[in-house]
N, C-alpha and C positions, 0 to 999 in steps of 0.2 A: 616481544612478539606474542606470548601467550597470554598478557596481558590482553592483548586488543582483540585477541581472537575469543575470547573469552567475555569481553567487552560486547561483540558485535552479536555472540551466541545470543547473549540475554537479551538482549535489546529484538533479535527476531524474536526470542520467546513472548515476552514482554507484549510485540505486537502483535503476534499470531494469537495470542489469551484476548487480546482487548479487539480485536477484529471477528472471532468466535463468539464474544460476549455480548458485539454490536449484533450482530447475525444475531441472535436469539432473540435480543428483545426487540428486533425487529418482525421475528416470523411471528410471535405472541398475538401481535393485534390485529393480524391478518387470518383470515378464517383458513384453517388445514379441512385439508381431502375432504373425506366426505361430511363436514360438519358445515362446509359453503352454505349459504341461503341459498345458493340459484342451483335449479334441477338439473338432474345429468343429460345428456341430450337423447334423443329415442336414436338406439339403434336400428340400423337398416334389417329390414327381415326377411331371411331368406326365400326363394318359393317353397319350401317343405312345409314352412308354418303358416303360409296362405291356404286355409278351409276351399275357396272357390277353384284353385290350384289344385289342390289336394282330391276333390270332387271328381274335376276333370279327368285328370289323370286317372284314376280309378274307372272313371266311363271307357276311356280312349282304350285301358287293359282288357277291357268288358268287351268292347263292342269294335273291332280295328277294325271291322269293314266299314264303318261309317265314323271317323274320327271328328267329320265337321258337323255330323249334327244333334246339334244339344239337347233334342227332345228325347234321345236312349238312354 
């Protein structure tokens, strides 16, 4: 019985190395993280980093008794 149990150890061993080994030289020819050809996608931007946003808001601070008009 220690035979086969012992038997069956190695043989997971065996396949767990040779399935690790396929994994590698599989990820090799595939481009990793940031080293891709193809560009990262643009992130969404908040309204904080919108200038005309930004603008606004600073008038709207300035001036509440006229928040709709854009020439203050």
């Amino acid at each position: 019985m220690l035979k086969l149990l012992l038997v069956v150890a190695l043989f997971a061993l065996a396949t767990y190395v040779v399935v690790r080994l396929l994994e590698r030289r599989g990820r090799r020819s595939a481009p990793r993280g940031r080293g891709g050809s193809r560009p990262p996608e643009p992130r969404p931007l908040g309204p904080d980093d919108d200038p005309d946003f930004l603008r606004d808001l600073d008038r709207r601070r300035r001036h509440p008794e006229h928040p709709e008009d854009p020439e203050l």
